[in-house]
C-alpha positions as YAML, in Angstrom:
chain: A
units: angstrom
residues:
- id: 1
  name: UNK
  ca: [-50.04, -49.44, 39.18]
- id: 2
  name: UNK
  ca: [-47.15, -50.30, 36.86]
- id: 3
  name: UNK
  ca: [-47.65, -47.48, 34.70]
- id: 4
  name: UNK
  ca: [-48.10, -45.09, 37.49]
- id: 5
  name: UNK
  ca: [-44.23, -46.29, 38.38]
- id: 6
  name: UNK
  ca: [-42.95, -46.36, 35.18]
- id: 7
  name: UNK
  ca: [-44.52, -42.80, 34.70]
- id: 8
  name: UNK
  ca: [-43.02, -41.96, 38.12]
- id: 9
  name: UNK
  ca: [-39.46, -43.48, 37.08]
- id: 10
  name: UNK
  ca: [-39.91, -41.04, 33.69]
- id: 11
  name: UNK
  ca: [-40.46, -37.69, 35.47]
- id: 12
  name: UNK
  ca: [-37.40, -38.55, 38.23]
- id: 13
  name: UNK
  ca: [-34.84, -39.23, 34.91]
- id: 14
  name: UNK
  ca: [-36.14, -36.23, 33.19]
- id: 15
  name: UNK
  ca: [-35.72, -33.89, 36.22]
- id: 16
  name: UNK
  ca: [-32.43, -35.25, 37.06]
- id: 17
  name: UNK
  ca: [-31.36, -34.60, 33.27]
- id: 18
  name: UNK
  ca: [-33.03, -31.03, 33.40]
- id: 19
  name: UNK
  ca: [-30.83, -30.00, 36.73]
- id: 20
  name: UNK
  ca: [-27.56, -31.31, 35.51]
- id: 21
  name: UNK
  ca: [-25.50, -28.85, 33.79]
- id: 22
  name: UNK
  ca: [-24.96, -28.93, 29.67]
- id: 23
  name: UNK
  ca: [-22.06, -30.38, 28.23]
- id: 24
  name: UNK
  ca: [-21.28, -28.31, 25.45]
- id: 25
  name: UNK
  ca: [-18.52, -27.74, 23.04]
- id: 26
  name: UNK
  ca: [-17.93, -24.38, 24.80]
- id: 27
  name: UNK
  ca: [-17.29, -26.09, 27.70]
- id: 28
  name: UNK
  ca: [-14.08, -27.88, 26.40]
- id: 29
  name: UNK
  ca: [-12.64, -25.43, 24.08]
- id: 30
  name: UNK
  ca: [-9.70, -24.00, 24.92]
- id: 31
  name: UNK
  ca: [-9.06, -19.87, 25.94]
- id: 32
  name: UNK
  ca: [-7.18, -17.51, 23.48]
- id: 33
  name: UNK
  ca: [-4.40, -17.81, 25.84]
- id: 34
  name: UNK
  ca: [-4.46, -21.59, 25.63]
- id: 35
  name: UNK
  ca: [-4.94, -21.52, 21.81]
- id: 36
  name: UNK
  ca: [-2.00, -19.38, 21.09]
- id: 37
  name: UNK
  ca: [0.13, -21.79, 23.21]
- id: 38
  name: UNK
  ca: [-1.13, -24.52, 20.83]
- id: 39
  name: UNK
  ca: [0.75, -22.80, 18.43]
- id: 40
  name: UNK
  ca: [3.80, -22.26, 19.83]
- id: 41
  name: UNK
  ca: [3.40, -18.68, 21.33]
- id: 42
  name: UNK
  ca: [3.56, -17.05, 25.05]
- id: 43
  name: UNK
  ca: [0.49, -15.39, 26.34]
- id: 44
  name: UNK
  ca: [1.80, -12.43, 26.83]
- id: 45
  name: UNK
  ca: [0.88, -11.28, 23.00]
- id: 46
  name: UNK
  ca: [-2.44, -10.64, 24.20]
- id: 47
  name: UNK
  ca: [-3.21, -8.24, 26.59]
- id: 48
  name: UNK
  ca: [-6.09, -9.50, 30.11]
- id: 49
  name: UNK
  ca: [-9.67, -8.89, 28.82]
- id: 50
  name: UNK
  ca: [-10.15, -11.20, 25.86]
- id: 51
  name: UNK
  ca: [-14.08, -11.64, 25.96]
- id: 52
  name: UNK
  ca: [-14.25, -13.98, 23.10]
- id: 53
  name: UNK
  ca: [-12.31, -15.43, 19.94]
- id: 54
  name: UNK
  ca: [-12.75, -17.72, 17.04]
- id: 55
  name: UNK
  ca: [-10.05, -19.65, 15.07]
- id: 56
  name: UNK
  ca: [-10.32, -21.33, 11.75]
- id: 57
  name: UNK
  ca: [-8.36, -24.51, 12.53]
- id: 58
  name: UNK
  ca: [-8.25, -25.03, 8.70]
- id: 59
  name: UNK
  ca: [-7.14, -21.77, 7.38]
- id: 60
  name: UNK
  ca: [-5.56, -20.02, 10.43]
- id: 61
  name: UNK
  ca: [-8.09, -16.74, 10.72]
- id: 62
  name: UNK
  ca: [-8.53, -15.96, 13.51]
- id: 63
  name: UNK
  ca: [-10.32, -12.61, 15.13]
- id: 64
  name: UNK
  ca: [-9.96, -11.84, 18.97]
- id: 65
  name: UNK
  ca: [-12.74, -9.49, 20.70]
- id: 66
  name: UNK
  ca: [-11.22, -7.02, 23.75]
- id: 67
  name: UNK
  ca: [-13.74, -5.91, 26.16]
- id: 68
  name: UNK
  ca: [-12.23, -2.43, 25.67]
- id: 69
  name: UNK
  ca: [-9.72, -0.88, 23.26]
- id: 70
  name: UNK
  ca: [-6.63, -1.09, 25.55]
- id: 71
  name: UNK
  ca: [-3.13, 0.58, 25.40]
- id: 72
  name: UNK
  ca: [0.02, 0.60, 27.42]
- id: 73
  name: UNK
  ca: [3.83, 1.55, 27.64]
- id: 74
  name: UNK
  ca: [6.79, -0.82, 27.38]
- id: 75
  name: UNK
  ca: [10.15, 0.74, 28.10]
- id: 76
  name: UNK
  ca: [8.58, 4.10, 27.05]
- id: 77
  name: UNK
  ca: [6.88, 2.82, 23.88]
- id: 78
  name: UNK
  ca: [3.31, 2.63, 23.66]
- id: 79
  name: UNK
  ca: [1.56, -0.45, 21.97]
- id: 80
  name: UNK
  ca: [-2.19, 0.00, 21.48]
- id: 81
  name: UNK
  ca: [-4.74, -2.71, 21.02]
- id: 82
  name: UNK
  ca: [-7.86, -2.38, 19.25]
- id: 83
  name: UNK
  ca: [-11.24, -4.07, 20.32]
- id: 84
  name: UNK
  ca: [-11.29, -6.52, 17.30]
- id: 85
  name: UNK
  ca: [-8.06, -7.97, 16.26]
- id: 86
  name: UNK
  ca: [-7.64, -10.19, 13.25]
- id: 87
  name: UNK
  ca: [-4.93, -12.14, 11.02]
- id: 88
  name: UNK
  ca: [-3.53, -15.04, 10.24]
- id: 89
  name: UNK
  ca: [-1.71, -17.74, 12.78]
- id: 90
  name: UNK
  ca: [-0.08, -20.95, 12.01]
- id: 91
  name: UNK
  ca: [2.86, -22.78, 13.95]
- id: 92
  name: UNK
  ca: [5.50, -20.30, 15.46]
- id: 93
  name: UNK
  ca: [3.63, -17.30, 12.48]
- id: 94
  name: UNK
  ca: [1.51, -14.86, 13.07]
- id: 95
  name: UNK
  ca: [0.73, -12.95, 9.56]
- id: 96
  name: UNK
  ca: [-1.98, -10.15, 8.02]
- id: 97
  name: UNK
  ca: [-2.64, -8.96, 11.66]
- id: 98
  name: UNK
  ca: [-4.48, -5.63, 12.48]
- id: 99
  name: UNK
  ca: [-5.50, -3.94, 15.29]
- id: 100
  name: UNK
  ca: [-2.15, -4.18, 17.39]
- id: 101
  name: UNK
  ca: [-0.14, -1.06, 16.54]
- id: 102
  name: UNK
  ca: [3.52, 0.48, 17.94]
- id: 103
  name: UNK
  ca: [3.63, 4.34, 17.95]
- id: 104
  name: UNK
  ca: [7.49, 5.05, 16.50]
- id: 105
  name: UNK
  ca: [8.07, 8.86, 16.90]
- id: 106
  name: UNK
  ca: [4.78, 10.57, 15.74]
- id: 107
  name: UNK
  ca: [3.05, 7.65, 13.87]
- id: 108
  name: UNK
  ca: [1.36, 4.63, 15.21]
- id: 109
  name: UNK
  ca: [2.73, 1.87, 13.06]
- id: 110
  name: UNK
  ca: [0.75, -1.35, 12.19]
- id: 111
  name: UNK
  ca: [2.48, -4.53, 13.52]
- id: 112
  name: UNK
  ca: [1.56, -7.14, 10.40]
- id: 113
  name: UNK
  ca: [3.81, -9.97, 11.45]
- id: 114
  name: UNK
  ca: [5.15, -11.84, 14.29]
- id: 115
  name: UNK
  ca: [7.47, -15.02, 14.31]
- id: 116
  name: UNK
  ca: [8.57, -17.33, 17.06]
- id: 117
  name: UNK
  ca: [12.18, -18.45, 16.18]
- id: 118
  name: UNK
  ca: [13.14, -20.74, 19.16]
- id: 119
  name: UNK
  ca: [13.55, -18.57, 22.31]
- id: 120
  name: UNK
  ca: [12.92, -15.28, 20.18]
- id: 121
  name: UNK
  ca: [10.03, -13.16, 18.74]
- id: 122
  name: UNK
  ca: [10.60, -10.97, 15.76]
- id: 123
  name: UNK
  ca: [7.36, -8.29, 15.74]
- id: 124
  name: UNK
  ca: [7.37, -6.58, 12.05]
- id: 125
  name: UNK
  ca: [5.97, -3.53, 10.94]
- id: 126
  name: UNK
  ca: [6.51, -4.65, 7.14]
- id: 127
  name: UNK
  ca: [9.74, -2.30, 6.30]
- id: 128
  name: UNK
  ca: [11.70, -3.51, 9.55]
- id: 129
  name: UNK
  ca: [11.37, -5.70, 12.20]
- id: 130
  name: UNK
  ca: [12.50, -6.33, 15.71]
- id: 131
  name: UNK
  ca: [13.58, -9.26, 18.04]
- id: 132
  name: UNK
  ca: [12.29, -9.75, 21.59]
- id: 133
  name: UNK
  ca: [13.59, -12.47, 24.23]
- id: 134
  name: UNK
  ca: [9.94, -14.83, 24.30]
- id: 135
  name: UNK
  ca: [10.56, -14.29, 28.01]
- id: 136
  name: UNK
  ca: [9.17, -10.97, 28.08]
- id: 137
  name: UNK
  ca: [5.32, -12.26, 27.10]
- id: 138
  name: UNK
  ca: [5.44, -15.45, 29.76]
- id: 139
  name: UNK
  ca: [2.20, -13.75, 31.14]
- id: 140
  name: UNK
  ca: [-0.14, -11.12, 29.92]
- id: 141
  name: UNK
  ca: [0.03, -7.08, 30.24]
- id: 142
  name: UNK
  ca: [-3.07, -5.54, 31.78]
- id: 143
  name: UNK
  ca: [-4.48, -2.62, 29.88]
- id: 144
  name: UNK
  ca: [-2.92, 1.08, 31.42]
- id: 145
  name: UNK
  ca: [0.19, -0.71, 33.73]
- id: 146
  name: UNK
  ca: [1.03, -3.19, 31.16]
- id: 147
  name: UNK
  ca: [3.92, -5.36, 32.31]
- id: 148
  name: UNK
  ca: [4.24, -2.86, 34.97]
- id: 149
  name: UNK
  ca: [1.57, -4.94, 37.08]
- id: 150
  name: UNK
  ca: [3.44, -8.06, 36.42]
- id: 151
  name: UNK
  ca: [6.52, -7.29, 37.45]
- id: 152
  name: UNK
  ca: [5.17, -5.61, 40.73]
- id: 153
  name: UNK
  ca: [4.62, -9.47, 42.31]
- id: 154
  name: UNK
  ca: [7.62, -11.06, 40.57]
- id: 155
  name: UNK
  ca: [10.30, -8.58, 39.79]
- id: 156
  name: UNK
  ca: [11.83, -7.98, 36.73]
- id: 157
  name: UNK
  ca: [11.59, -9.78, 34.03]
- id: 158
  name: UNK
  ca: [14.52, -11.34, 32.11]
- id: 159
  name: UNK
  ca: [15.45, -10.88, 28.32]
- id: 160
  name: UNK
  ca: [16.93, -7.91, 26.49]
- id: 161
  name: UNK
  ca: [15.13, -4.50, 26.96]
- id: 162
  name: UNK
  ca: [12.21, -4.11, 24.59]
- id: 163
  name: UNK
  ca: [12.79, -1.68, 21.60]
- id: 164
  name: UNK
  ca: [11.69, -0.24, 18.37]
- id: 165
  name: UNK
  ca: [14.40, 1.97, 18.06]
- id: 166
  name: UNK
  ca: [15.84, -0.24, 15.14]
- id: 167
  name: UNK
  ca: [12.66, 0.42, 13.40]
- id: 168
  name: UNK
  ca: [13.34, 3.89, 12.59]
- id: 169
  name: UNK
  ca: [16.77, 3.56, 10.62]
- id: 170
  name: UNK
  ca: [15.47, 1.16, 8.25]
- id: 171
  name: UNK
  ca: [12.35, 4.00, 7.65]
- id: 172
  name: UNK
  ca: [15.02, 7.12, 7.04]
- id: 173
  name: UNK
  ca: [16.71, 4.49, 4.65]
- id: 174
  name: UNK
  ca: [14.12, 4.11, 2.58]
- id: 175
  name: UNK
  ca: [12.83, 7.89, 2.89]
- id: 176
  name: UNK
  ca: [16.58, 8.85, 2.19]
- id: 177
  name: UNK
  ca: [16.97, 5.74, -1.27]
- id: 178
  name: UNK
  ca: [13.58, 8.08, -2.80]
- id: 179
  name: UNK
  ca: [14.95, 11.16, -2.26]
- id: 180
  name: UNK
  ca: [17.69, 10.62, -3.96]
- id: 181
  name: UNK
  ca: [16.07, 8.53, -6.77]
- id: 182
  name: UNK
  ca: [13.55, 11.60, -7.37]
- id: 183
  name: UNK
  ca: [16.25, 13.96, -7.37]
- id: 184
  name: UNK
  ca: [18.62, 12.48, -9.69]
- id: 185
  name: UNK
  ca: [15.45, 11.88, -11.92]
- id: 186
  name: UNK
  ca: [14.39, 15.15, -11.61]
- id: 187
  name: UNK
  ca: [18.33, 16.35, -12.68]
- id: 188
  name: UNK
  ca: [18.50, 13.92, -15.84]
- id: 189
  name: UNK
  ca: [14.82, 15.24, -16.99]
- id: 190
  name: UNK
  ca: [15.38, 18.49, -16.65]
- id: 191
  name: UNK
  ca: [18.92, 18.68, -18.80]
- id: 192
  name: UNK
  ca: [17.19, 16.47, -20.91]
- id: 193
  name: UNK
  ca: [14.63, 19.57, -21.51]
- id: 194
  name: UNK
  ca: [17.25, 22.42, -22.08]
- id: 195
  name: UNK
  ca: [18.98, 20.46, -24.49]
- id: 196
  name: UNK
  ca: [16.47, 20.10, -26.53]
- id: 197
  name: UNK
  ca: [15.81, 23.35, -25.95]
- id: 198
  name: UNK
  ca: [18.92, 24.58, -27.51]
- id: 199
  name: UNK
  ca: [19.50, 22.08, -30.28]
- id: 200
  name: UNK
  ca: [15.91, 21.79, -31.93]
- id: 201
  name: UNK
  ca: [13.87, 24.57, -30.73]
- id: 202
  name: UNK
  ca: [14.19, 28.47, -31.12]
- id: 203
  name: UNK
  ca: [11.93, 30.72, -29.40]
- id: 204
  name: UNK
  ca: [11.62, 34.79, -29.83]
- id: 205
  name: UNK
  ca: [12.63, 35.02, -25.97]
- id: 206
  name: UNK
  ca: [14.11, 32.90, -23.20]
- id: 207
  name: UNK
  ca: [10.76, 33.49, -21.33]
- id: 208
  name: UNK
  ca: [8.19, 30.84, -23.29]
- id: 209
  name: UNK
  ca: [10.95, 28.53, -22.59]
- id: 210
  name: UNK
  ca: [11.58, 29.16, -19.17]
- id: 211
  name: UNK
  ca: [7.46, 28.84, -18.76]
- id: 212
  name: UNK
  ca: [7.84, 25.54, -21.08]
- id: 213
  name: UNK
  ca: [10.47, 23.69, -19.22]
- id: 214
  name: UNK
  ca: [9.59, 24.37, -15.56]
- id: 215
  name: UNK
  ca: [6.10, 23.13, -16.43]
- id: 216
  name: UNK
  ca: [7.73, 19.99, -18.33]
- id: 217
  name: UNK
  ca: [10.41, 19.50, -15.68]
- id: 218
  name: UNK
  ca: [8.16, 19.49, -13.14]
- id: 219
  name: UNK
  ca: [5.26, 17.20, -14.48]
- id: 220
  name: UNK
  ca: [8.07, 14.25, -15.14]
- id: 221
  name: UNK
  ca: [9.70, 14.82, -11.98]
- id: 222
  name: UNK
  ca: [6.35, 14.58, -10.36]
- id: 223
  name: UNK
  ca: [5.47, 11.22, -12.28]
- id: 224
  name: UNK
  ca: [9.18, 9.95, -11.77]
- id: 225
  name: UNK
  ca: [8.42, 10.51, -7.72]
- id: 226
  name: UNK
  ca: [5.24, 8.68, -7.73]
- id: 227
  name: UNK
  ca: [6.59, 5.84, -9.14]
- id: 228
  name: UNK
  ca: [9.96, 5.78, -6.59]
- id: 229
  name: UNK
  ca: [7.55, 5.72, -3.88]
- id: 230
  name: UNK
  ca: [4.92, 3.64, -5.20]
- id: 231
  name: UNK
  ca: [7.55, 0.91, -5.89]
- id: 232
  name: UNK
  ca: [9.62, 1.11, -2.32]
- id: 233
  name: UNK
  ca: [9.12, -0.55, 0.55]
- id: 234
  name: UNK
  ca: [8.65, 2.73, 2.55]
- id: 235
  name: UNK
  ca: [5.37, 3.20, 0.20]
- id: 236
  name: UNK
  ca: [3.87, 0.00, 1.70]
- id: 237
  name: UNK
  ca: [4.39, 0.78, 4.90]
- id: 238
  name: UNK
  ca: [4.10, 4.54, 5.23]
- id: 239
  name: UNK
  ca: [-0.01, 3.96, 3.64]
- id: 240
  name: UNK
  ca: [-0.51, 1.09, 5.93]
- id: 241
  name: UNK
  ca: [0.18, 2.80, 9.15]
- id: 242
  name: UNK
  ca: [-1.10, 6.22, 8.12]
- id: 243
  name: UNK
  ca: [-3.30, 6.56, 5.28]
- id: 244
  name: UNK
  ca: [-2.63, 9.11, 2.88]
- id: 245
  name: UNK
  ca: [1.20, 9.92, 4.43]
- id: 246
  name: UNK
  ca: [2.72, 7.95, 1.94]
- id: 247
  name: UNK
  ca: [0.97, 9.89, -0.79]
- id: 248
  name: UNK
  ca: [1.63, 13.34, 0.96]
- id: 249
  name: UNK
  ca: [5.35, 12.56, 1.24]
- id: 250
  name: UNK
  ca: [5.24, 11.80, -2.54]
- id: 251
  name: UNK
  ca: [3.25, 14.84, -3.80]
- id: 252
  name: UNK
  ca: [4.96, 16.99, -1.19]
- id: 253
  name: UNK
  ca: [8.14, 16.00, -2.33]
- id: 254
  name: UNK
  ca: [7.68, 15.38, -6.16]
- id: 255
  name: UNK
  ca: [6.40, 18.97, -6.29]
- id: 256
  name: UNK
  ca: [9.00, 20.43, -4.37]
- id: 257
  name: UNK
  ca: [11.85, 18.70, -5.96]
- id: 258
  name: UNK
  ca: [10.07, 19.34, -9.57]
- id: 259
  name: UNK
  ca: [9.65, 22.94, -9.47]
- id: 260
  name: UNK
  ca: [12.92, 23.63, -7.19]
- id: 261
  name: UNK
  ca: [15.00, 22.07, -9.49]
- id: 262
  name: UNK
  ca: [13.00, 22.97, -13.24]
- id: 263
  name: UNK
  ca: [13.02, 26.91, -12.41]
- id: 264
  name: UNK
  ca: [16.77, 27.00, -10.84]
- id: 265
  name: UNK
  ca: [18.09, 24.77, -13.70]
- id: 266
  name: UNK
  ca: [16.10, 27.17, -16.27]
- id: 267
  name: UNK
  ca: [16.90, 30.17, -15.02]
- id: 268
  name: UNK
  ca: [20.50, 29.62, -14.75]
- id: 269
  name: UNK
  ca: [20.73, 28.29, -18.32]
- id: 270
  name: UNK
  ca: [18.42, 30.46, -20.27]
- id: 271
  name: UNK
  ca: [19.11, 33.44, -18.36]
...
C-alpha cells in the first residue's frame, strides 16, 4: 500500500509538471522593439511586422526578419524595407546596415548608417547624411500608410519635416569635383600629345597623327576617369545603391570626355 501511494503521489507531480506551461528563454527575451530601446533608439526605425530577430550581444550583428517586404511614403519620400535586414548596432550607432533603402530622385539609395545624437537621428547614405527630430520614430510605421496610420489617432507629430532633399547636393558635388578632374586631365594629356607631336615626331601627313593622338588621348583620359571616380566618395556610394551606375557614369563619361576632347584638340591643331 505505500508504494501504491508513493506511485500515486509520482504520476499527480508528473502530470501537474506536464500541464504547466515551459519556461523558456524565449519567454523572457525581449522584442526588436524592446531591444533597440536597450540601445538607445525609438521604435519607430522599424516598421509593424517584425516576425523574428537575433542580436549578437557581443559583437552587435544583428539581422531582423519582416513578414513581408514593406514600403511606405514620408513627406513624399518613399523608404522601402526588405524582408531580412542586417548590420551592426551598438549604443546610440547603427552601422553596415542593408535592406532599408531611401529612393532620392530615380535611385533607391542604401541607408548604411544611423546615429542617435541626444534628441536627434542622423540617417546616412555614405556620401551625405540627414538629421531627423527622434520624435518622429516614438512609434512604428505600418507597411503602405506608414506614419500616416499613426498620426490618424494622435495628430501630428512634432519635430522638423522629414527630408532627403540635402542628400542630393552633396551627390551633384561630387558628380560635378569628377567632371572637372577628368576634364582638366583629359586637357593636360592631350596637349601633352601634340607637343610631342610637333617637337619629336614627323609624320608624311597630319592624318596618322590625328588617328595617333585621338586614340592616345582618349585611352589616358579614359584611365585618368576611372581612377577620379574610383577614388571619390560618389564612387562608393553610386555602386552601393545601384550596381554598375557608378561604373556607367565613369565609362560613359571617360569616353565621352576622351574622344570629345582628343579629336577637337587634334583637329584644330594639326589641321
Amino acid at each position: 500500500m505505500s508504494l501504491l501511494t508513493h506511485l500515486l503521489h509520482l504520476t499527480v507531480f508528473l502530470v501537474f509538471i506536464a500541464a504547466s506551461p515551459p519556461s523558456t528563454a524565449a519567454a523572457d527575451s525581449p522584442t526588436v522593439y524592446e531591444a533597440l530601446q536597450s540601445y538607445g533608439f525609438p521604435v519607430g526605425l522599424l516598421p509593424v511586422g517584425v516576425t523574428k530577430y537575433k542580436v549578437d550581444r557581443a559583437t552587435g550583428k544583428f539581422s531582423i526578419h519582416l513578414n513581408e517586404a514593406c514600403s511606405f511614403s514620408i513627406h513624399g519620400y518613399d523608404l522601402k524595407y526588405k524582408t531580412t535586414i542586417t548590420g551592426t548596432i551598438s549604443e546610440n550607432k547603427i552601422k553596415d546596415l542593408k535592406g532599408i533603402q531611401v529612393k532620392v530622385l530615380l535611385f533607391w539609395v542604401n541607408i548604411i548608417e544611423v546615429t542617435k545624437d541626444g534628441d536627434q537621428l542622423e540617417l546616412s547614405v555614405g556620401i551625405a547624411s540627414a538629421d531627423f527630430a527622434v520624435d518622429n520614430f516614438y512609434e512604428s510605421p505600418q507597411c503602405g500608410c506608414g506614419f500616416d496610420c499613426v498620426n490618424r489617432h494622435r495628430g501630428e507629430r512634432s519635430g522638423g519635416e522629414l527630408s532627403f532633399k540635402k542628400l542630393i547636393v552633396p551627390l551633384f558635388q561630387e558628380l560635378m569635383i569628377a567632371a572637372w578632374l577628368w576634364l582638366w586631365g583629359n586637357l593636360m594629356i592631350t596637349l601633352r600629345i601634340l607637343w610631342l607631336m610637333q617637337v619629336g615626331l614627323e609624320f608624311s601627313n597630319g592624318t596618322f597623327a590625328y588617328g595617333y593622338g585621338s586614340l592616345l588621348s582618349l585611352f589616358l583620359s579614359f584611365h585618368l576617369a576611372l581612377r577620379a571616380v574610383r577614388d571619390s566618395d560618389g564612387w562608393r556610394a553610386l555602386s552601393g545603391f545601384h550596381p554598375g551606375l557608378g561604373l556607367g557614369l565613369g565609362l560613359g563619361l571617360g569616353l565621352g570626355l576622351g574622344l570629345g576632347l582628343g579629336l577637337g584638340l587634334n583637329r584644330l591643331v594639326l589641321f
